[in-house]
KOLBA-415998 format. One line per 3 residues: number of its first residue (from 1); their letters; for each residue x, y, z of C-alpha. Coordinates in pm, 1 decimal. Each point is the difference from the previous one (the first is absolute). Layout:
BEGIN
NUM = a = X,Y,Z ~ ...
***
This chain:
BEGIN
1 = xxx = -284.7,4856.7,3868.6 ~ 163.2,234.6,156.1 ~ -98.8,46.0,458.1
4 = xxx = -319.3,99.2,91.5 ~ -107.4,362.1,57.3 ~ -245.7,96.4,275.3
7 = xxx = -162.5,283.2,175.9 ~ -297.3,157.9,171.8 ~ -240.9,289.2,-26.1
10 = xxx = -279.1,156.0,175.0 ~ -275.6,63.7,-276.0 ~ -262.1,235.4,119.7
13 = xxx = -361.4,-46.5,-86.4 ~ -336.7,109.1,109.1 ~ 165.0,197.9,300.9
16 = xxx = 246.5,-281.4,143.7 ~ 336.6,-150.1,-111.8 ~ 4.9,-390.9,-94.8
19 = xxx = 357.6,-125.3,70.4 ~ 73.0,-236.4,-357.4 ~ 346.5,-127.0,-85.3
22 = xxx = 152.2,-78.8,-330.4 ~ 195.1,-286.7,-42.3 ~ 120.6,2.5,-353.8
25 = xxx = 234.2,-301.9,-193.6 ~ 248.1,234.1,-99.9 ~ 41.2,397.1,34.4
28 = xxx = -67.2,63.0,-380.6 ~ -279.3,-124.7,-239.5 ~ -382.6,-91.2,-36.5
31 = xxx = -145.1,-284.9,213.7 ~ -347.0,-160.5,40.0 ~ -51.3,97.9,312.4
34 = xxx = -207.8,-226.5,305.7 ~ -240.2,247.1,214.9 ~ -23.5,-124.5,369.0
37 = xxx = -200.6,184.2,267.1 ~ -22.9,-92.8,334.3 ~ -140.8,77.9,363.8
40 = xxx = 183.3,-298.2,173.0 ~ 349.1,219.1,78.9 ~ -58.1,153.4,302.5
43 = xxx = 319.7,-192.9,141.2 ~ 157.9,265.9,-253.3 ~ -188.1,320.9,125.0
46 = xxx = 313.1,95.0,298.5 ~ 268.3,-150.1,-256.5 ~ 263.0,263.6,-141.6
49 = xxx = -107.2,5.9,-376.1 ~ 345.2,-157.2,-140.3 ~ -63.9,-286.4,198.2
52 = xxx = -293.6,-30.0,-128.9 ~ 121.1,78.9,-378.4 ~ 243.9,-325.4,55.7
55 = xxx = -270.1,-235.8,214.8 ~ -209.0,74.0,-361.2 ~ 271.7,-30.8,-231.7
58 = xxx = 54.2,-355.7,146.5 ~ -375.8,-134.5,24.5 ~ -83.8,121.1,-374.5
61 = xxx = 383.7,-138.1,-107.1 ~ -203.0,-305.8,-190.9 ~ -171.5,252.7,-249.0
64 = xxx = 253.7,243.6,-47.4 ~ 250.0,-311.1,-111.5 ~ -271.1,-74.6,-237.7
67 = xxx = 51.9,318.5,-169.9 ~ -303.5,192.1,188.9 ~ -14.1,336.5,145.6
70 = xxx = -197.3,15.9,316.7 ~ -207.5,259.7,188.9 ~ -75.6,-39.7,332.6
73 = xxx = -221.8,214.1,173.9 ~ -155.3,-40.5,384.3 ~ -325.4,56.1,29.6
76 = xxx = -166.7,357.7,100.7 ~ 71.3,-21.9,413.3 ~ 207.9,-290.3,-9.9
79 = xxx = 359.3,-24.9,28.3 ~ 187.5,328.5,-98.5 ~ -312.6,150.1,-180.1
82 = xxx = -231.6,248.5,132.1 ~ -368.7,58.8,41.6 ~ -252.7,-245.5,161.3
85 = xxx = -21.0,-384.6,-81.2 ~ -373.7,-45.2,-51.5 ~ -25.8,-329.1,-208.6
88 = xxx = -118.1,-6.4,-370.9 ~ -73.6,387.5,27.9 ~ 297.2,159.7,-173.6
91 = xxx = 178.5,-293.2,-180.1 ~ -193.1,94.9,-374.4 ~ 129.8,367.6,-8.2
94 = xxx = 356.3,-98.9,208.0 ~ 27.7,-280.9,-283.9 ~ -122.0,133.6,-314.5
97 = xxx = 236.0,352.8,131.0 ~ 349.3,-239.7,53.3 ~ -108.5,-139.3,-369.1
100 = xxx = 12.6,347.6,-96.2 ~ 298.9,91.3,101.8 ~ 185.2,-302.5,-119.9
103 = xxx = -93.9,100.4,-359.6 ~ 173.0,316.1,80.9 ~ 349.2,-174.0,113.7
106 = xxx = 312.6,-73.6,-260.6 ~ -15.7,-344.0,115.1 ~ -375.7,-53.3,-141.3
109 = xxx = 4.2,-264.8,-345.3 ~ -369.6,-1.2,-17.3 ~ -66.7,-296.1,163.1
112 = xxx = -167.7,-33.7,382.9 ~ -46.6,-318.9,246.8 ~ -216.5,22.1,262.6
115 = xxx = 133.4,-272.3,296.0 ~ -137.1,-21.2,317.9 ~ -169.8,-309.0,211.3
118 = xxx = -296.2,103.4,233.6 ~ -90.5,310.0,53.3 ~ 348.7,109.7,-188.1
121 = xxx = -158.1,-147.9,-291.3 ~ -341.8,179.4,120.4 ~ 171.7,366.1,-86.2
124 = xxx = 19.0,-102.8,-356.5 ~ -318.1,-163.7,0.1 ~ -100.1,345.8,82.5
127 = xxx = 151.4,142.9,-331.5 ~ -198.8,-148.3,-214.3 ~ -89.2,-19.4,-263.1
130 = xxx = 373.9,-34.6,-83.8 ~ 119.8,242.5,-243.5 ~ 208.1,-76.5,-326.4
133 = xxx = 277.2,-29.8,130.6 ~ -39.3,-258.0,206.7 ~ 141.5,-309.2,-167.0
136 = xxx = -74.3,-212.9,254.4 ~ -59.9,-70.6,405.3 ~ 79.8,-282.5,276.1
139 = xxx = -328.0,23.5,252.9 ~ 41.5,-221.6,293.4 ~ -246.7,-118.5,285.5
142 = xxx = -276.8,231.3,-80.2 ~ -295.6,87.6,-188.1 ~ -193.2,282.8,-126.2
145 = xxx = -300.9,-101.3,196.0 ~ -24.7,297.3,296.7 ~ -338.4,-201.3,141.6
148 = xxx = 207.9,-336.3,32.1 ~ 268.2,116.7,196.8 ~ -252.4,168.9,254.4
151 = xxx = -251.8,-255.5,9.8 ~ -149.1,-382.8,-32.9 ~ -381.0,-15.7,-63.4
154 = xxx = -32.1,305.6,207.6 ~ 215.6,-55.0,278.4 ~ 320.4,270.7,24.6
157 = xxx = 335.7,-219.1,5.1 ~ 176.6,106.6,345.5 ~ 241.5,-207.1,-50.2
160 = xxx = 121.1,159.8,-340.5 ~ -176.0,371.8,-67.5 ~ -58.0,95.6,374.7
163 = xxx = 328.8,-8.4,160.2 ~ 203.0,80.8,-298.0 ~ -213.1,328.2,-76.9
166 = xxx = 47.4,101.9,362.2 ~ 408.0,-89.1,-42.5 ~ -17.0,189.7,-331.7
169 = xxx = -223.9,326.1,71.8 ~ 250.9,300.1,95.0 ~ 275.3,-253.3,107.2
172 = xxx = 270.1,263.5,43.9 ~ -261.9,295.1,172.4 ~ -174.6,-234.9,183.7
175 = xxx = 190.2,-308.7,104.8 ~ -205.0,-76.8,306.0 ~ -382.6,-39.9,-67.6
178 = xxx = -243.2,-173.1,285.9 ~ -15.0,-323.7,-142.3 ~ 3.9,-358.1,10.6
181 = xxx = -207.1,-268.8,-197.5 ~ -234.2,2.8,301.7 ~ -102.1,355.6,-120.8
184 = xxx = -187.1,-134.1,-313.2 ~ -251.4,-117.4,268.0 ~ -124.4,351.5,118.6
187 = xxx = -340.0,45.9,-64.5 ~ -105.5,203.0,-220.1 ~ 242.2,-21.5,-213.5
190 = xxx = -25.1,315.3,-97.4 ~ 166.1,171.7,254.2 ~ 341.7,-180.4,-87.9
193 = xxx = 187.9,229.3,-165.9 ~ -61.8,307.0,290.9 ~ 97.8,-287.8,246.7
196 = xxx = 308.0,-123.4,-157.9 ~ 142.5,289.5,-206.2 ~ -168.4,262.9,213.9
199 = xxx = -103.1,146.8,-319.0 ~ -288.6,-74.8,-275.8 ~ 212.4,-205.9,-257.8
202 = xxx = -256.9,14.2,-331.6 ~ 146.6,-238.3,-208.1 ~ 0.9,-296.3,249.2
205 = xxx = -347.2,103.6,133.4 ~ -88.6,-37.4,-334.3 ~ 127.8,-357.4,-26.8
208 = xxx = -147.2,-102.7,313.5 ~ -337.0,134.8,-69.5 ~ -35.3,-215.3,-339.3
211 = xxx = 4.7,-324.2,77.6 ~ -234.3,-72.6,-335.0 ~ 171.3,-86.0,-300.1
214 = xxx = -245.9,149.5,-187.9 ~ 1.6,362.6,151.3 ~ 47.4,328.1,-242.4
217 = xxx = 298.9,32.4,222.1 ~ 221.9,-356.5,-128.4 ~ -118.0,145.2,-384.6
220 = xxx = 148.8,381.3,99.1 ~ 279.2,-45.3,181.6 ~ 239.9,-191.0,-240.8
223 = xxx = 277.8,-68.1,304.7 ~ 258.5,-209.6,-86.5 ~ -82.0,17.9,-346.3
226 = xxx = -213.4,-25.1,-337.9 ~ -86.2,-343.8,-101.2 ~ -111.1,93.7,-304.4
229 = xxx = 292.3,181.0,-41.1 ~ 234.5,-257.0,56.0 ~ -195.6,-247.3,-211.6
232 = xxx = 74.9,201.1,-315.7 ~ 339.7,68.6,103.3 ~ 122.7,-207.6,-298.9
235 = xxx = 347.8,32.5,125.1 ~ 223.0,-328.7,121.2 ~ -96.8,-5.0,416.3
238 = xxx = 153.6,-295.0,205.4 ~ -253.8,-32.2,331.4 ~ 72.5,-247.9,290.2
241 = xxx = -132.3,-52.3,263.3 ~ -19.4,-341.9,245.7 ~ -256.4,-256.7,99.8
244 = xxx = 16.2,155.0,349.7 ~ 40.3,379.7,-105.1 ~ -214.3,244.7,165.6
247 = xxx = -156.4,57.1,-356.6 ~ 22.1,-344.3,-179.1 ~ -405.6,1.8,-70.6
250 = xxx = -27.2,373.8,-133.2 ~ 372.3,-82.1,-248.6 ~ -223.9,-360.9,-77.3
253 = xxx = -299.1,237.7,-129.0 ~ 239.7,279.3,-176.8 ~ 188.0,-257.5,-148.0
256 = xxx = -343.7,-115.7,-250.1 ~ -150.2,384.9,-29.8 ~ 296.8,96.8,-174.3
259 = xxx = -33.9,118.2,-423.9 ~ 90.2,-355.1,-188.1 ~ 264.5,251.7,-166.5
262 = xxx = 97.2,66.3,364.2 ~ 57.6,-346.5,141.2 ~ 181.5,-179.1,-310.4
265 = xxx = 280.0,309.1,65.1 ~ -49.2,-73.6,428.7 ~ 163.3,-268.7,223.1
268 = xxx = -160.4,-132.2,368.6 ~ 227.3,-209.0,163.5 ~ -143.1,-154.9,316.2
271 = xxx = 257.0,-118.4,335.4 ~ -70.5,-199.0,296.1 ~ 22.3,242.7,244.5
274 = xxx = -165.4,314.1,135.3 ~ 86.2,390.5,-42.4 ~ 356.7,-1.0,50.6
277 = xxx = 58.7,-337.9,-262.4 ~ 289.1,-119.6,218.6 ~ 0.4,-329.1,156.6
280 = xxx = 184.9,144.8,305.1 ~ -249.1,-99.3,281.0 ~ -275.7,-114.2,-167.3
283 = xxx = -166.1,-353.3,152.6 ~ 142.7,-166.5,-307.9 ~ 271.4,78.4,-220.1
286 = xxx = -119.5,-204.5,-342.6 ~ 210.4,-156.1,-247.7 ~ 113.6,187.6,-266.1
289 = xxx = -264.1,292.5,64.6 ~ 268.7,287.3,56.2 ~ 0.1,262.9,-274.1
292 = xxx = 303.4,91.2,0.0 ~ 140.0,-372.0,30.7 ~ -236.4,-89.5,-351.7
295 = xxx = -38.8,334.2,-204.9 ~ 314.5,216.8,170.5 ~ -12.4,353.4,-34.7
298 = xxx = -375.2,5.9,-180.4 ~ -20.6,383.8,19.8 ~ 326.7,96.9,-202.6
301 = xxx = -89.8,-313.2,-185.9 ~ -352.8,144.8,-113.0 ~ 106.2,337.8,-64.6
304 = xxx = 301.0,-115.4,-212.1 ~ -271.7,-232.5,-192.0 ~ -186.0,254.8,-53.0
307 = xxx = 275.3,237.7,-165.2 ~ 98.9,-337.6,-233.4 ~ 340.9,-46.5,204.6
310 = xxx = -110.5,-398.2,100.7 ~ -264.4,-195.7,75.1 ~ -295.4,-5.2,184.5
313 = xxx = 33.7,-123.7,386.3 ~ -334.4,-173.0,-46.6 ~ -230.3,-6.4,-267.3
316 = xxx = -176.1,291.4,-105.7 ~ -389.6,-44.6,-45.7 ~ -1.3,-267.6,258.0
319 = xxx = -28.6,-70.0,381.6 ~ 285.1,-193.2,174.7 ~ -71.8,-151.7,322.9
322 = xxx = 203.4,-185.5,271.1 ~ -232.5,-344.1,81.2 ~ 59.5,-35.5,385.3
325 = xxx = 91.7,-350.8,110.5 ~ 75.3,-60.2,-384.4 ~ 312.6,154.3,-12.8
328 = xxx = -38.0,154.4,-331.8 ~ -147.8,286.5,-208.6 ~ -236.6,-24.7,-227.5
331 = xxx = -59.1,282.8,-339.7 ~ -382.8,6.7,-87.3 ~ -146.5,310.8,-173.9
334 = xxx = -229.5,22.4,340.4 ~ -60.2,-203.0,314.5 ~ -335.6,-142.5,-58.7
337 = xxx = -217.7,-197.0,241.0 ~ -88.2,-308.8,-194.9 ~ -325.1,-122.9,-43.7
340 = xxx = 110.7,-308.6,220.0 ~ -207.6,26.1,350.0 ~ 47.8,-211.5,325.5
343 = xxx = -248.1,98.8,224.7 ~ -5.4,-10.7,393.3 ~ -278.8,-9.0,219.0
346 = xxx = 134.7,179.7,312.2 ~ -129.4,-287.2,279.3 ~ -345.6,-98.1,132.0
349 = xxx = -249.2,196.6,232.8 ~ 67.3,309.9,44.6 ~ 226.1,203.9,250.8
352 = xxx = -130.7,348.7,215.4 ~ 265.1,216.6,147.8 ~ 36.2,338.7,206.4
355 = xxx = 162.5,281.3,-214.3 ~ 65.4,312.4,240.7 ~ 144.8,259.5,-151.1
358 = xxx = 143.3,129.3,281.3 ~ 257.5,-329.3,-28.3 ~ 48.5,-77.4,-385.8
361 = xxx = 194.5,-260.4,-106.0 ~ 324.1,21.3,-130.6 ~ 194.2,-230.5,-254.1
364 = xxx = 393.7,-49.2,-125.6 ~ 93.8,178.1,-268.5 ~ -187.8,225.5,-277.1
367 = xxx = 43.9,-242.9,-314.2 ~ -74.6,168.2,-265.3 ~ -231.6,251.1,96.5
370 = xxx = 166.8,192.0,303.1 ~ 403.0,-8.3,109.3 ~ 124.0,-271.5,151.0
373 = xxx = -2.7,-228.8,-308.6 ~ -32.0,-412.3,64.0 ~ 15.8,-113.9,359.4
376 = xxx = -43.8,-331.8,224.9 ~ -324.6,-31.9,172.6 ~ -77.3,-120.2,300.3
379 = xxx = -255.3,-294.2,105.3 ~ -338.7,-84.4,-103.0 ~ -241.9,202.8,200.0
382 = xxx = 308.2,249.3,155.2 ~ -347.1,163.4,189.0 ~ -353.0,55.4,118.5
385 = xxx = -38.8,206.0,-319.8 ~ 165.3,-184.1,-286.1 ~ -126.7,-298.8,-112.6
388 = xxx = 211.8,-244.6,-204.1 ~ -134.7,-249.3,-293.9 ~ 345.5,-273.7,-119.4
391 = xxx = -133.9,-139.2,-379.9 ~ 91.4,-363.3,-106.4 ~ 342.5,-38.3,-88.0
394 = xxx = 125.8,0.8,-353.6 ~ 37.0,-388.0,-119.5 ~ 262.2,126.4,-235.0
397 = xxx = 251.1,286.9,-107.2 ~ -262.7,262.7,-96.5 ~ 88.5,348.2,-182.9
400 = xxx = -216.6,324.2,103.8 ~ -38.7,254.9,-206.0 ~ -195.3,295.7,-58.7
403 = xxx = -304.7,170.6,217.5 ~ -120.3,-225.5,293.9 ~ -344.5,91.5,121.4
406 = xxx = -215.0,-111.3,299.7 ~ -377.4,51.6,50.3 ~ -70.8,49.1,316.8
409 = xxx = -344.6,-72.7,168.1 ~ -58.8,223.1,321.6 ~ -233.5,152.3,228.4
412 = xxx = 52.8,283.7,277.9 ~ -196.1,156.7,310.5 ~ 104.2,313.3,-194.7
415 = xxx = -164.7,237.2,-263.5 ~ 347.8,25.6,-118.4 ~ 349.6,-195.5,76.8
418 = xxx = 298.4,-151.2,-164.7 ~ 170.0,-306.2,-38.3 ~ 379.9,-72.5,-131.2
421 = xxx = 103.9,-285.0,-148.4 ~ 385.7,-117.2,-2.6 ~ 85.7,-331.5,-214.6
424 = xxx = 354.6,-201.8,121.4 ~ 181.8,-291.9,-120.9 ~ 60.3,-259.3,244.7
427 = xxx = 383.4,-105.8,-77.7 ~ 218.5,-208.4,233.7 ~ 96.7,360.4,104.4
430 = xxx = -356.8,111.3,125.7 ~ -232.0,210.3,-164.4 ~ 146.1,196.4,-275.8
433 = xxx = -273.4,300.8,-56.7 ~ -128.0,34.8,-367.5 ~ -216.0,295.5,-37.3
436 = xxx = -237.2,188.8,156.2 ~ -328.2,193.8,-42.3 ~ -262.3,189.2,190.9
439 = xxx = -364.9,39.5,-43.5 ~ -339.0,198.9,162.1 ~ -313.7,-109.3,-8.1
442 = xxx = -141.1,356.6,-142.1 ~ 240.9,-54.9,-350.0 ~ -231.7,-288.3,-74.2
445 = xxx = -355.5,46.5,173.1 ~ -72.6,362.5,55.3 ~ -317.2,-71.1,236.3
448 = xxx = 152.6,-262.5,148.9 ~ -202.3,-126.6,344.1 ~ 139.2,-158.0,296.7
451 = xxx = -15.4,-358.1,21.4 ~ -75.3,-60.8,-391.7 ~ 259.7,-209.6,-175.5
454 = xxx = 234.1,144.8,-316.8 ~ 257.2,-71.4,-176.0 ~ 345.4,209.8,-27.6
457 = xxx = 197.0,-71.6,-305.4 ~ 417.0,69.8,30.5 ~ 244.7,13.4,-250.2
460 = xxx = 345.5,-62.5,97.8 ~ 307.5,161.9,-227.0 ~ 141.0,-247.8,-277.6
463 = xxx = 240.0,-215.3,122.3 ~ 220.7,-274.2,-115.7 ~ 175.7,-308.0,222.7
466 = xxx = -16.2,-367.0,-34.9 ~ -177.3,-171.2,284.7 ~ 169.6,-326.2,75.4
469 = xxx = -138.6,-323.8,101.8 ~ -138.0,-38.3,327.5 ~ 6.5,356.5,80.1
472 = xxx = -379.3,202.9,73.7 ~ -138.2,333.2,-39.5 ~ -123.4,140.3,352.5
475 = xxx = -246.7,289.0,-8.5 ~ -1.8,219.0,298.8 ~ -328.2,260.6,24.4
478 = xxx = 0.2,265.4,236.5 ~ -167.1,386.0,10.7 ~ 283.2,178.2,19.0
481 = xxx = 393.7,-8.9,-104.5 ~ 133.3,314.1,225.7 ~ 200.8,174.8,-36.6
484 = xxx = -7.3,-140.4,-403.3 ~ -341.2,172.4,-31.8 ~ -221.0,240.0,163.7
487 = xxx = -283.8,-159.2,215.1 ~ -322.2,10.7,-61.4 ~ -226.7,112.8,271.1
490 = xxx = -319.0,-239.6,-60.5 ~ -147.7,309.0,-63.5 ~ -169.8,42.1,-350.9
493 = xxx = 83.4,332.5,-233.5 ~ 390.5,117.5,-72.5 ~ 236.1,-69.3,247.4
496 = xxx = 160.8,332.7,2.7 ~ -351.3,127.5,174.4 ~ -1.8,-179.9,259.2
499 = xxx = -40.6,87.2,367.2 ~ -31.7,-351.2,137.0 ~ 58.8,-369.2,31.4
502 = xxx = -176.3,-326.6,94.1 ~ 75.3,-401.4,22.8 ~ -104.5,-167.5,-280.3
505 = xxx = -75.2,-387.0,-11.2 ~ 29.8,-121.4,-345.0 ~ -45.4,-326.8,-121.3
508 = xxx = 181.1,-207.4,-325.7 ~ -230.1,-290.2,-133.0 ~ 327.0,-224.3,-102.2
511 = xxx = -231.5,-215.5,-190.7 ~ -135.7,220.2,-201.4 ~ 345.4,188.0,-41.4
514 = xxx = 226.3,-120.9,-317.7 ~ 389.4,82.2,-39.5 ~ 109.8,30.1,-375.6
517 = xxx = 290.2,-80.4,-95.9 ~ 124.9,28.1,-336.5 ~ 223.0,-295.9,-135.3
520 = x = 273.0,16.9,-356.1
***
């Protein structure tokens, strides 16, 4: 094959140009042809273009050697392109228009592959449902569920949606806004987006003033994608995503809701590690859980699977997961809890604590609900307001798999308040956080009264590690996880309204509380 031929364009669209390059095997012929979009290029925006073209030419290199053509395009107000970056807003028309215009090119042989990880695999997301010419897709780290990556049982995510929105909205127009995570505590919180961006910003208001799952809004704004869509794709997708992604639980509940004609075409593979699956600073690197060390090149792999040119990186139809402290993966057609229970009581007595908002908590790392992946923990009992509960060690090697749960028995001072719950294993290493979860007293008991006892149910994200002899499970409860997750005031009605704070002091009844875990 003869060398590769590049080069760039500005496409205009909708009143702005969106800077794409072209980076084609050879000058001559027909290719399938890989779309990637992308915000994250800003490093490019003060770049001469032909530096650019070649910085391009070299990171897509793996696809075009394959025998792909490639399209690269920056995101509307990122990089070289024009207009404003607001996210999710423009990505359906800017997509579904570069599609378009690849049909148009000499280059086009009928065949389209949507690749992107995050929110680059969000744009495509966006283009659905996928039209006939596209053959196939690799969808990394992320999920079509718009309510997940905003929220957990009502609580908006700081630590993924807030600060990344604010990054993302008008990055190039607007690069300094009046923020820091401490801004997600001004009351109300509808004044936010006049404080921050010194402008009304609808779409994020929006977000923030839904914290119900169940609102028209979550059924009318589609965001990041149609489920329903996707489900009846019917067209080969490999997803992946990692036990300590930022959306492992949302990929866990797409993974199921897909068409049975769907799935058996789909792949999930599952690593060890969090949004960026590279080992490279993580608190442990496991054995044999790289990707690229065990599957190699699974993207060009897939696509070239797909097309008949080899086989399969994993196996279609079928979830493969990394098995942390196992040091291997396992292929299952989905990662069930078993029906296999041990069940913890969380201590004796009962425990009361002070939980000022005006002070939350905070905790290491964002596991696989928030950035920050898997972390160390501290102590037992790190402070006044987090109370720690160490289970009876594991008399032998025990595996873990599935959906732990705890029920939690409480009472509060409060109409209203919150309590988070983090899980750890305690390895010769410390405490190696699990999962999370968060939980209000209004999701369960609507007329809740202070002093009355209830209990909170949490469900952690599946998960999959072998616990080994002599190790324990420590539970650590608190009321708040900042700057994770936005506080709750101890106030009762939706957080975004309001106006002020009190001290809480809530209680957990440890005997009456039970830790579930589920054992293969």
């Amino acid at each position: 094959m003869s060398a590769t031929h590049s080069y760039y364009l500005y496409i205009p669209h909708d009143g702005v140009e969106l800077f794409t390059v072209v980076v084609l095997p050879q000058k001559e012929g027909k290719f399938p042809t890989v779309i990637m979009r992308n915000p994250y290029v800003d490093f490019f925006q003060d770049m001469a273009e032909d530096a650019i073209l070649s910085a391009t030419t070299d990171y897509v290199a793996p696809f075009t050697q394959a025998g792909y053509a490639l399209v690269f395009q920056h995101c509307r107000g990122r990089g070289k392109s024009g207009g404003d970056c607001i996210p999710f807003l423009y990505e359906r028309t800017d997509g579904l228009h570069l599609q378009d215009w690849i049909r148009s090119q000499p280059f086009y042989n009928g065949e389209l592959f949507p690749v992107g990880g995050s929110y680059t695999s969000a744009v495509h997301y966006e283009t659905m449902p996928f039209a006939p010419d596209v053959k196939g897709a690799v969808l990394e780290i992320m999920d079509v569920g718009h309510y997940n990556r905003s929220y957990r049982n009502g609580f908006f995510k700081i630590g993924l949606a807030g600060g990344w929105y604010v990054d993302m909205y008008k990055h190039k127009t607007m690069p300094k806004k009046n923020y820091a995570p401490e801004s997600f505590n001004l009351l109300p919180l509808t004044d936010f987006c006049k404080t921050v961006f010194g402008e009304p910003a609808k779409d994020f208001e929006d977000i923030l003033m839904n914290p119900d799952p169940t609102a028209p809004y979550w059924s009318q704004h589609k965001g990041i994608g149609d489920m329903q869509a996707l489900a009846e794709a019917n067209i080969p997708i490999l997803f992946v995503t990692g036990f300590y992604d930022i959306f492992t639980g949302g990929i866990f509940d797409m993974w199921p809701a897909l068409a049975p004609e769907t799935r058996e075409k789909c792949a999930l593979l599952v690593h060890p590690y969090d949004h960026g699956n590279d080992a490279a600073g993580q608190p442990i690197q496991f054995e044999h859980g790289s990707t690229a060390e065990v599957f190699g090149n699974y993207q060009v792999k897939w696509l070239d699977y797909v097309r008949g040119k080899g086989e399969a990186p994993v196996l279609p139809g079928k979830v493969t997961y990394h098995k942390l402290f196992a040091g291997e993966w396992v292929t299952e057609p989905i990662l069930e809890t078993p029906d296999t229970n041990m069940t913890y009581p969380l201590g004796d007595g009962e425990k009361t604590y002070v939980y000022n908002p005006f002070a939350p908590a905070s905790f290491q790392g964002g596991l696989s609900t928030n950035f920050g992946g898997a972390a160390w923990q501290g102590d037992a009992d790190p402070r006044y307001d987090i109370i720690s509960y160490t289970l009876p060690a594991f008399t032998q090697d025990t595996y873990i798999k599935g959906k732990m749960s705890l029920n939690l028995r409480v009472r509060s001072d409060c109409e209203d308040t919150c309590f988070y719950v983090r899980v750890s294993l305690l390895k010769e290493g410390g405490a190696y956080s699990l999962r999370d979860d968060i939980q209000q007293i209004s999701n369960i008991c609507s007329d809740y009264r202070p002093g009355e006892e209830v209990t909170l149910p949490f469900s952690f994200d599946e998960h999959a590690l072998v616990a080994k002899a002599g190790e324990a499970l420590r539970v650590d409860i608190s009321s708040s996880a900042f700057p994770l997750y936005v506080r709750h005031t101890n106030q009762k009605g939706p957080y975004y309204a309001q106006t002020t704070a009190k001290v809480a002091h809530n209680t957990v009844i440890a005997s009456e509380s039970t830790l579930v875990v589920p054992i293969a």
